[in-house]
C-alpha positions in Angstrom: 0.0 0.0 0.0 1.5 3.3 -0.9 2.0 6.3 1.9 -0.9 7.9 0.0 -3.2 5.4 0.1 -2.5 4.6 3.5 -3.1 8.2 4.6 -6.6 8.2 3.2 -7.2 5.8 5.3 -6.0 6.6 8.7 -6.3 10.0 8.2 -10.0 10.8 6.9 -9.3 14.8 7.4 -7.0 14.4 3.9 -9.5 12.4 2.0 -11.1 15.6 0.5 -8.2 17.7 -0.6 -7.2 14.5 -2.6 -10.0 14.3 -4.7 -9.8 17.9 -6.2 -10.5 18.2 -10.1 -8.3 19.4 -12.4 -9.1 22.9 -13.6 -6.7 23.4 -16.1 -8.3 26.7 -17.8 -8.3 28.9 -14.5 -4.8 27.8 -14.0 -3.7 28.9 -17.4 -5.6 32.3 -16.9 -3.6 33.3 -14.1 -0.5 32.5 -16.1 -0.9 34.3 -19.0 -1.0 37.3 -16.5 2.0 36.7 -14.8 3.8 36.1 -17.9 3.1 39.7 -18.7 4.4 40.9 -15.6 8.0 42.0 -15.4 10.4 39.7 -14.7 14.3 39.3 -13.3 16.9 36.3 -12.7 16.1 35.2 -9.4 17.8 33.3 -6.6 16.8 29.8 -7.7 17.8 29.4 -11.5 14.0 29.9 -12.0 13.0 33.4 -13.6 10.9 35.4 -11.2 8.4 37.7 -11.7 7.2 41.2 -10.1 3.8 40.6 -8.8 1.5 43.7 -9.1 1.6 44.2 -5.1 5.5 44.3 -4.8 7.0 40.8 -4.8 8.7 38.5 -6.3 8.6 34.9 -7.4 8.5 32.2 -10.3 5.7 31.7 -11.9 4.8 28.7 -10.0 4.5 30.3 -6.7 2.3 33.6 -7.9 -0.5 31.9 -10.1 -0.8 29.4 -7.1 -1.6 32.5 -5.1 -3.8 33.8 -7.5 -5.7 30.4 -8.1 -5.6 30.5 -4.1 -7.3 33.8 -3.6 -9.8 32.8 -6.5 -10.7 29.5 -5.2 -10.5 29.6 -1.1 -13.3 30.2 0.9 -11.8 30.3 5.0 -13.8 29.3 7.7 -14.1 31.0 11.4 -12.1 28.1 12.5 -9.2 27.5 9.9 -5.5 28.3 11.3 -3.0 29.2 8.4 1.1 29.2 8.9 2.6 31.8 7.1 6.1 32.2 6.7 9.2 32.7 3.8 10.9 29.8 3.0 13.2 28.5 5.3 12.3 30.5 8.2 10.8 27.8 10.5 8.1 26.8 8.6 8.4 22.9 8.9 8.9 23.0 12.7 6.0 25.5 13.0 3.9 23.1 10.8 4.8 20.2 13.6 4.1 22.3 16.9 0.3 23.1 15.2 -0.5 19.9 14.1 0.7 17.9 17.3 -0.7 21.0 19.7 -3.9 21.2 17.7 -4.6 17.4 17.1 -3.4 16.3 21.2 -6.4 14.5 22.1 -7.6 12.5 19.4 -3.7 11.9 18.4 -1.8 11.6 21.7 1.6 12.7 22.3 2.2 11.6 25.8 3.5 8.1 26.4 5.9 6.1 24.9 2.9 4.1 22.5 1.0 7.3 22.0 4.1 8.8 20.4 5.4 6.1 18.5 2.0 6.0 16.8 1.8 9.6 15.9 1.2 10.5 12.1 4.8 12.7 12.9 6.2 9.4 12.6 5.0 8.6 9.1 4.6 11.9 7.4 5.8 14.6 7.1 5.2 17.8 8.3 4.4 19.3 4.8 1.4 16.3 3.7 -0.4 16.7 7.4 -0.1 20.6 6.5 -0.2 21.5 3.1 0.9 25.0 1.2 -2.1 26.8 -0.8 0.3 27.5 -3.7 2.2 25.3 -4.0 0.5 21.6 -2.9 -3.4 22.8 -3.2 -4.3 25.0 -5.9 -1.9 23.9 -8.8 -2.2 23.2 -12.6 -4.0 19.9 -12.0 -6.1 20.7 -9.6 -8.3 22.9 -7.5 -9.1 20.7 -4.4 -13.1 20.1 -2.5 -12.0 21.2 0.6 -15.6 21.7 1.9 -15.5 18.1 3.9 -12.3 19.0 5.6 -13.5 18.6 9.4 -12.8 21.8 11.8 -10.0 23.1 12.6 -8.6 22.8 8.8 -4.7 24.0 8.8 -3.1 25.5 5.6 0.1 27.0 4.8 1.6 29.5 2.9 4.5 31.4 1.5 2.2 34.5 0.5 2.9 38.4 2.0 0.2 39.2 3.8 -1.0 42.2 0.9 -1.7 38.9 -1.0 -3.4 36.6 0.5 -6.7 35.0 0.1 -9.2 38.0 0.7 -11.7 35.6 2.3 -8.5 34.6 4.9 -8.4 38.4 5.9 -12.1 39.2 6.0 -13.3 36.0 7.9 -13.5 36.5 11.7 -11.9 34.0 13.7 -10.2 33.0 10.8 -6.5 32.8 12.3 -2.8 33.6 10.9 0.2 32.2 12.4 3.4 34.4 11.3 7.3 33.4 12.1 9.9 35.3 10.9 13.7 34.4 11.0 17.0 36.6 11.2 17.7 38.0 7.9 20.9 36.4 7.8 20.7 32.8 9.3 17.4 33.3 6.6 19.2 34.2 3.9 22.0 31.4 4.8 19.9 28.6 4.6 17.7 29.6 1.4 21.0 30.0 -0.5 22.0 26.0 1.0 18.5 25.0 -0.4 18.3 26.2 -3.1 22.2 25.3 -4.2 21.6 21.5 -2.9 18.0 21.1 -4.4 17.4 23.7 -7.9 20.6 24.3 -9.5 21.7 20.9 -8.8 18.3 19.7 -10.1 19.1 21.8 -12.9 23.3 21.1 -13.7 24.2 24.2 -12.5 27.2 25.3 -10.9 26.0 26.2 -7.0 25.8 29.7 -6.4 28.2 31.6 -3.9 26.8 33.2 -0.7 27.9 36.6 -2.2 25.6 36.6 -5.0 22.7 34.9 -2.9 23.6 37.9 -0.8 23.2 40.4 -3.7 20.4 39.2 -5.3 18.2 39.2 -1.3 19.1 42.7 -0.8 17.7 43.4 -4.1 14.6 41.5 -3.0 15.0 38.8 -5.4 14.4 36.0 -3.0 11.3 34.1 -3.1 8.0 35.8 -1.7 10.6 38.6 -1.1 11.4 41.1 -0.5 12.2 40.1 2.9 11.2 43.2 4.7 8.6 43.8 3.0 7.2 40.1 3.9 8.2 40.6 7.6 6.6 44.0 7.9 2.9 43.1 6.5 2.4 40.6 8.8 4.3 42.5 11.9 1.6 45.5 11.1 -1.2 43.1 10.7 -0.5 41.5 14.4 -0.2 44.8 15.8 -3.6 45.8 14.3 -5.5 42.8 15.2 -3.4 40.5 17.6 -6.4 38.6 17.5 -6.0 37.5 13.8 -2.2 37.7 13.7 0.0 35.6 16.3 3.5 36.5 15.4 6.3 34.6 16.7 10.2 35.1 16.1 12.5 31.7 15.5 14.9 33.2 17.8 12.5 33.2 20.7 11.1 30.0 20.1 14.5 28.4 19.9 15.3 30.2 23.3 11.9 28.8 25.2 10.1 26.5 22.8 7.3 25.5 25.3 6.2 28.8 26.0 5.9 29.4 22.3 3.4 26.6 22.4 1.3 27.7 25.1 1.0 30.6 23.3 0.3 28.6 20.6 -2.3 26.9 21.9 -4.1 29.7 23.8 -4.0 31.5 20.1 -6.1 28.6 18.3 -8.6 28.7 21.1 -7.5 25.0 22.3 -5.5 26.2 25.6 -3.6 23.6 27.7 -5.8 22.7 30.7 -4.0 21.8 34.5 -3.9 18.5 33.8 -2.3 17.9 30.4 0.2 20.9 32.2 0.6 18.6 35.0 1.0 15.5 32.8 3.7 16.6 30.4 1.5 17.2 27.6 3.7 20.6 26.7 6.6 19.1 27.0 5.6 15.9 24.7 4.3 18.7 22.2 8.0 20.2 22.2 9.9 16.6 22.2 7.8 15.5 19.8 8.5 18.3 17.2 12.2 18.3 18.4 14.8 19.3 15.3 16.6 16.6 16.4 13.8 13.7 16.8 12.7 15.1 13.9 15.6 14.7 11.3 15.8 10.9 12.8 12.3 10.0 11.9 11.7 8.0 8.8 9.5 10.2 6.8 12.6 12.6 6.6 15.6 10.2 6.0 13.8 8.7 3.2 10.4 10.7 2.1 9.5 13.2 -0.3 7.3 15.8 -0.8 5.7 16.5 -4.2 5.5 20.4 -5.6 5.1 21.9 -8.5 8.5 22.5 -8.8 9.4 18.7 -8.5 9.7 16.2 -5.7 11.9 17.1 -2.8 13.4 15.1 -0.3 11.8 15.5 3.3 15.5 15.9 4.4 16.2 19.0 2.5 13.9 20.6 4.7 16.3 19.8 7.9 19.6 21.9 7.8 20.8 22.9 10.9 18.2 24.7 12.9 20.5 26.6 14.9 20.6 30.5 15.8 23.5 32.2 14.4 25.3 30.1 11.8 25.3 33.1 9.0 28.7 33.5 10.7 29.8 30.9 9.4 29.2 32.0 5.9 28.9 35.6 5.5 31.7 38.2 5.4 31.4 41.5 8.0 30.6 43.4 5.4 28.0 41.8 3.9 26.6 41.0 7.5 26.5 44.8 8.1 25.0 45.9 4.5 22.4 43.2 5.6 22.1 44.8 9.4 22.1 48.3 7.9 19.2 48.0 5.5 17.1 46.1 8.2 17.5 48.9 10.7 16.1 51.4 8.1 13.4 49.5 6.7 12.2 48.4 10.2 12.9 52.2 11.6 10.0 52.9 13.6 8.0 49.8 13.2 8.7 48.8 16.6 10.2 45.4 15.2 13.6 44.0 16.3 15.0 41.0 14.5 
């Protein structure tokens, strides 16, 4: 039986996003737009395009979005992670699923974790992206028979995302940003292990990765503009917008989750506190348990863009390592622009 099948099975929640039908004609719609839209080399060998409400990405990634916004229809109850890439958004995906799912899916005890759908899928099929697993070329999914609460992803700035995700109330947005420079570090080590490889292509050197981010030329980017939509939209409705930093959750991980938790409306009560449950949530979703599990050694997640394997999504996790890789002075171009475009915001990264 393949992993597909078998998570039909188990897992009745995913049986309706699989049996979307292919819609072809809107898809090609959308792309004769972007195809009109100015375009520049980007930081993947992919050509990326200038959406009309200031970022960049390929194709793939902005008529997903539009299909997305076309398509969706949010529900008072759905939870969406939004993030850039490679900014925490595979250990965010985790801590949701486990910390929304606890009590039909256990994670206290050695049997209740041991059976957890952690250990046989990965983060990105419990969770899937809008743009990029959803609402594709082949299909436009029936979510309607997803049960409550359904959890999405995306890769969107918040000026673009689904207009029924912003105007439904209790709808709810789960933001995490990442240093610029640890962020811009481990996009450039994706993208040079999985697309130009992919591709026969020479990898790129940090110093151009560098270049081309401070241009905004990274995906979804710029990345200050993708920081600062969502940083305004929590400080407008905190409500709506939970914003957490990768920095922070790194430092105190369980608090993160409690805050998690109380965000979603499904708050840890005294007795999962008192039995662990918090804890389990954090072990659970651990980098390091994590990268051991099967699903990552060995799976793979199909995109658009091709199939990539689960362990590409696993660098380092750690806080810090752009020293590693960047020079001073590219550390303090990075540092400098940051401090102007966040001037006033009230943000510090």
């Amino acid at each position: 039986m393949s992993s597909s099948s078998v998570q039909q099975t188990a897992f009745p929640e995913q049986e309706a996003d699989a049996e979307g039908e292919t819609n072809p004609e809107l898809y090609q719609h959308f792309a004769n737009l972007v195809s009109s839209l100015p375009s520049s080399k980007g930081l993947s060998n992919n050509k990326f395009y200038r959406h009309g409400q200031g970022w960049h990405c390929s194709e793939v990634g902005i008529v997903g979005a539009m299909v997305t916004d076309a398509c969706f229809s949010a529900r008072p109850s759905d939870v969406i992670i939004a993030t850039l890439p490679k900014s925490g958004t595979t250990w965010m995906k985790s801590l949701l699923y486990a910390t929304v799912h606890r009590r039909e899916r256990p994670v206290v005890g050695a049997a209740a974790a041991d059976q957890h759908p952690l250990n046989s899928w990965g983060p990105h099929d419990l969770i899937k992206f809008f743009e990029y697993q959803l609402y594709t070329r082949d299909r436009v999914p029936d979510l309607d028979r997803l049960p409550d609460p359904r959890l999405f992803a995306t890769h969107v700035p918040f000026v673009s995302l689904p207009s029924s995700v912003v105007a439904t109330p209790g709808c709810k947005i789960v933001y995490v940003c990442r240093d610029p420079k640890d962020h811009l570090v481990s996009l450039w080590d994706f993208v040079n292990k999985y697309f130009r490889v992919k591709d026969g292509l020479e990898p790129l050197s940090v110093e151009a990765a560098a270049e081309l981010f401070c241009a905004g030329l990274t995906p979804f980017g710029p990345y200050w503009d993708h920081v600062l939509g969502y940083w305004r939209a929590h400080r407008a409705d905190p409500d709506k917008v939970l914003f957490f930093r990768y920095e922070e959750m790194q430092r105190d991980p369980a608090a993160h989750v409690r805050r998690l938790a109380e965000f979603v409306g499904l708050p840890f009560s005294s007795e999962e506190e008192d039995g662990g449950v918090v804890d389990a949530v954090v072990g659970l979703c651990s980098f390091e348990r994590m990268r051991g599990m099967a699903p990552t050694k060995g799976g793979r997640t199909e995109f658009p863009i091709g199939v990539v394997p689960n362990s590409s999504f696993f660098r380092q996790g750690v806080v810090g390592d752009w020293v590693n890789h960047l020079s001073p002075e590219m550390a303090r171009r990075i540092d400098a622009i940051t401090a102007d475009k966040f001037r006033g915001s009230g943000l510090v990264v």
